[in-house]
GUMITOR-345830 format. One line per 5 residues: number of its first residue (from 1); their letters; for each residue x, y, z of C-alpha. Coordinates in steps of 0.25 Angstrom, whole numbers. Example, Ala and Ser with C-alpha at 12.3 -4.5 7.8 and 13.67 -1.06 7.14 Angstrom:
<atoms>
1 = AS = 49/-18/31  55/-4/29
</atoms>
This chain:
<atoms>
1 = XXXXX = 72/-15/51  69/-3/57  56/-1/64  48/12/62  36/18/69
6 = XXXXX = 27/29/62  18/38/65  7/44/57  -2/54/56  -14/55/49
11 = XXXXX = -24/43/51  -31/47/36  -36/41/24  -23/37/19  -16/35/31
16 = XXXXX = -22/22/32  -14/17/21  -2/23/27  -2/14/41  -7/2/31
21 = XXXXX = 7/4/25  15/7/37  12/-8/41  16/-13/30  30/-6/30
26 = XXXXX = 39/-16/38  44/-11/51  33/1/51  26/5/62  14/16/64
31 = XXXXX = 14/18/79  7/32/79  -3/39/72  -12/52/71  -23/60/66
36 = XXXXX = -31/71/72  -45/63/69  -46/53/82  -54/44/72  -45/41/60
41 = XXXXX = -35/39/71  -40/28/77  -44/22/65  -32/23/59  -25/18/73
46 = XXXXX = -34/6/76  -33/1/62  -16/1/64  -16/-2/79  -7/13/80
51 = XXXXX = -9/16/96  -3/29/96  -13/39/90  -12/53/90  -20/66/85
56 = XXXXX = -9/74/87  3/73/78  11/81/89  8/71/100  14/60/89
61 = XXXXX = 26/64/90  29/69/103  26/54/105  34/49/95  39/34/93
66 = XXXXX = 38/34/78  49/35/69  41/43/57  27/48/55  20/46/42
71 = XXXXX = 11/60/39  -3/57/32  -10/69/35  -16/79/25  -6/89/19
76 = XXXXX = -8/102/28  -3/93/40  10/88/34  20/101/37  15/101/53
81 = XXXXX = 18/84/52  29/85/46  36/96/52  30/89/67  38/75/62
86 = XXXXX = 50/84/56  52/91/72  51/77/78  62/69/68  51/60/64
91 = XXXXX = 54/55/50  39/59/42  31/53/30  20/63/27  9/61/16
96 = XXXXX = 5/69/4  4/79/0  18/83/8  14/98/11  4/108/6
101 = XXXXX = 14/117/-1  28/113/-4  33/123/6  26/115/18  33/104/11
106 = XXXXX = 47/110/10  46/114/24  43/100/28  54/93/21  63/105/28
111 = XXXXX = 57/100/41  61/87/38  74/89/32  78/97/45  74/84/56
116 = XXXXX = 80/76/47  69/66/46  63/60/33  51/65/26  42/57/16
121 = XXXXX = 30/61/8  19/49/6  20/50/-8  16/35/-11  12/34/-25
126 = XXXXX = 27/33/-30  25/22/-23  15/14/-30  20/1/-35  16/6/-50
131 = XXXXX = 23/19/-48  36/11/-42  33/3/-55  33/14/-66  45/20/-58
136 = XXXXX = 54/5/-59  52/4/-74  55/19/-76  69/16/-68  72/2/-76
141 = XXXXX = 70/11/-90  60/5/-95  56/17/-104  68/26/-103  67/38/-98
146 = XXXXX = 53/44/-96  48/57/-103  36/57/-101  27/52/-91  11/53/-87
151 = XXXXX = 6/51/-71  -9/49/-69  -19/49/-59  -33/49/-64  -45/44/-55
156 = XXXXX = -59/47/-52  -57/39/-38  -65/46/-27  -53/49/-17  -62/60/-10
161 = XXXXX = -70/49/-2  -57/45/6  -51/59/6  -61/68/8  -51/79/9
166 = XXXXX = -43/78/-5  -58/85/-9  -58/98/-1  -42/104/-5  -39/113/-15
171 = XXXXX = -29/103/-20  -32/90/-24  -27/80/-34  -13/86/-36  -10/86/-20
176 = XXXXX = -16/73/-16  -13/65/-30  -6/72/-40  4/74/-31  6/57/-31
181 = XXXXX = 6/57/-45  17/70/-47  27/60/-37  23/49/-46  28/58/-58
186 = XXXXX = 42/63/-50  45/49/-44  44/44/-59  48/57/-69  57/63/-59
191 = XXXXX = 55/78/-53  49/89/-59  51/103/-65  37/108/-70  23/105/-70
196 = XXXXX = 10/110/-76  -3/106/-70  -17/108/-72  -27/102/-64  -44/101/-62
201 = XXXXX = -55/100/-54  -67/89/-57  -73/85/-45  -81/98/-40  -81/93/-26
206 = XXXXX = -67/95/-23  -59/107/-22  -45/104/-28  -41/97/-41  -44/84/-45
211 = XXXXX = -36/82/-57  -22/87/-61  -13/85/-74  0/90/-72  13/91/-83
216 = XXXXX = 27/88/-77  41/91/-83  50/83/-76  66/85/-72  71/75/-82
221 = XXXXX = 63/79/-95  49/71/-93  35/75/-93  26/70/-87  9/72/-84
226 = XXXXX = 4/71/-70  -12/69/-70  -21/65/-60  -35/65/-57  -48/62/-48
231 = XXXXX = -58/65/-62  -55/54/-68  -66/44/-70  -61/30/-77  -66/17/-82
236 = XXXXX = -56/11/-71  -53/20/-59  -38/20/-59  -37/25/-44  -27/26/-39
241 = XXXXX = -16/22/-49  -6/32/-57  -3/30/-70  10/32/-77  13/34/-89
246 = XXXXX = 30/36/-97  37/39/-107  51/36/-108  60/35/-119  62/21/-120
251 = XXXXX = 47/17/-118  35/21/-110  28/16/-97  13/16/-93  8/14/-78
256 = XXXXX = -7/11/-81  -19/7/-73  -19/-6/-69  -6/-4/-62  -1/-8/-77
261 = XXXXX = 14/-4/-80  17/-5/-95  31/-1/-100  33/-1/-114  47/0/-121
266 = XXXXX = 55/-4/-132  54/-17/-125  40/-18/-126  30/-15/-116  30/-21/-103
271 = XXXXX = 16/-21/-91  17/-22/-78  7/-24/-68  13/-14/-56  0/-14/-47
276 = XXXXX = 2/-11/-32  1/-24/-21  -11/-23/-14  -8/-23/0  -16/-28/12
281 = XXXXX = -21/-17/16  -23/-9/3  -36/-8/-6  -39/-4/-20  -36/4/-27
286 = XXXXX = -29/9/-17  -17/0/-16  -7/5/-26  -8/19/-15  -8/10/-2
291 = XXXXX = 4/1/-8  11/13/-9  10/20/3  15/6/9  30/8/-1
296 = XXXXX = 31/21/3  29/20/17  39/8/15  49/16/9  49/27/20
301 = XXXXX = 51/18/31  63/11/22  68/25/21  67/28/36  75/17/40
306 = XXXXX = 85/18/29  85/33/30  83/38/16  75/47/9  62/43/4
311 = XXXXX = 59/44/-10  48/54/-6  53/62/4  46/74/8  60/81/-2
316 = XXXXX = 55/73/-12  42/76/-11  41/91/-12  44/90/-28  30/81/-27
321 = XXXXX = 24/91/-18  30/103/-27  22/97/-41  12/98/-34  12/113/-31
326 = XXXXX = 16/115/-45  5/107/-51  -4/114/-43  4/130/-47  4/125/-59
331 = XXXXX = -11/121/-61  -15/133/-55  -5/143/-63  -9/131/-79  9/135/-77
336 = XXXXX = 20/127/-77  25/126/-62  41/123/-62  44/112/-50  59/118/-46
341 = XXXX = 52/132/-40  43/123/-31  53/116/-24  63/129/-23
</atoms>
């Protein structure tokens, strides 16, 4: 097996499950890491015994001695990270959301394109072990084929506490989590043409939307809604799970709480427990998100070494990012907003 070193940047709230994961990918190392703030670098370097600590990205790589780096900064430093990566030939993984506007994003899959190095969004949740589950019984045929489908995020957990800074953006809940849950609906419905989106604020002590309900028309004929939330008080907090709901032709498929996947069709109906492993280093309820930042890391270095295209290339990923820009046009506008003049 090949060997890999990587570099990150950005020693940040979730960059922590970032290196967990990196050690658990076989033939991974971190052997390089930076932030501007000294103190979470040398947290995040004495917890992972990573010697080479830098505040300068710059420096980083005039140093070198890694084969990728792996971006987790906030969104208005990925196009200067990337595009740094991009003139040195180091293959880059960089966080969501990709770009503040899908033309930075465009320009940094251009950058990429022309090194001809790889480029990978950090969009996990596909990943989840339920969400690879709903995906699996979809493929087998299980209900036919879908026509219909409902992808659902709705909690009243406090996410401020950790990420003080998801309060003070214009944006919120569709950049930082809708934007999950619309990959979530491509990866499963396919792509899409058109949106409509309407979206609210609850909480008065932040400055962007904390809850989003979005209508997709997809390429191949099904609809599907997209809600999420930061409102919503329950009985039992369902943090951080989605929950999927479809209806296909030959029999419908339900991913409830719990981790609970129930197919019924002319067979009868058939439950699943699909929960996510909890790994050494993960806690709850946070372990179906950690699990998956460990696959998708996983499949990145598989990718590298085999040289193929991850399924979220950052090519990929601008359909993601462009839902996004339409939810919001669309929110803004109460019109419909058509996917193909986005991405033109």
């Amino acid at each position: 097996m090949m060997e890999l070193r990587g570099a990150l940047v950005g020693c940040g709230f979730f960059a922590v499950n970032q290196m967990h994961g990196w050690y658990d990918v076989k033939g991974v190392s971190v052997v390089a890491i930076c932030d501007h703030d000294p103190e979470r670098l040398k947290l995040v370097g004495d917890q992972f015994g990573v010697e080479r600590r830098y505040t300068d990205a710059a420096q980083m790589f005039a140093d070198g001695g890694f084969d990728f780096v792996d971006i987790a900064t906030t969104v208005n430093s990925h196009r200067a990270l990337v595009e740094l990566a991009a003139s040195q030939k180091v293959p880059a993984i960089c966080q969501k959301p990709f770009a503040p506007t899908l033309a930075d994003a465009k320009a940094m899959v251009a950058a990429c394109d022309i090194a001809g190095i790889p480029l990978m969004i950090h969009e996990n949740f596909r990943w989840q072990t339920s969400i690879q589950a709903v995906r699996k019984a979809l493929d087998s045929g299980a209900i036919g084929t879908p026509f219909w489908g409902r992808f659902s995020f709705r909690s009243g957990y406090d996410v401020f506490s950790g990420q003080p800074y998801l309060a003070e953006g214009k944006r919120f809940i569709i950049e930082d989590l809708g934007i999950h849950t619309l990959d979530i609906a491509r990866y499963i419905l396919g792509d899409v043409t058109s949106l409509s989106a309407r979206t609210k604020r609850v909480n008065p002590k932040i400055r962007g939307e904390d809850v989003a309900t979005i209508l997709l028309d997809h390429d191949n004929g099904a609809t599907s809604i997209v809600d999420v939330s930061y409102a919503t008080r329950q009985s039992v907090e369902p943090f951080p799970e989605t929950l999927i709901e479809l209806d296909g032709t030959q029999g419908s498929l339900r991913l409830s709480q719990g981790y609970e996947l129930q197919v019924t069709n002319g067979e009868g109906t058939t439950t699943t427990d699909v929960a996510p492993i909890l790994l050494p280093w993960a806690s709850r309820p946070w372990h179906n998100i950690q699990e998956s930042v460990f696959a998708i890391q996983q499949h990145w270095a598989d990718c590298l070494r085999r040289q193929e295209e991850t399924c979220t290339s950052g090519a990929d990923n601008l359909k993601t990012l462009a839902l996004v820009e339409a939810a919001y046009e669309s929110a803004a506008s109460k019109a419909t907003v058509e996917i193909g003049t986005l991405l033109k």
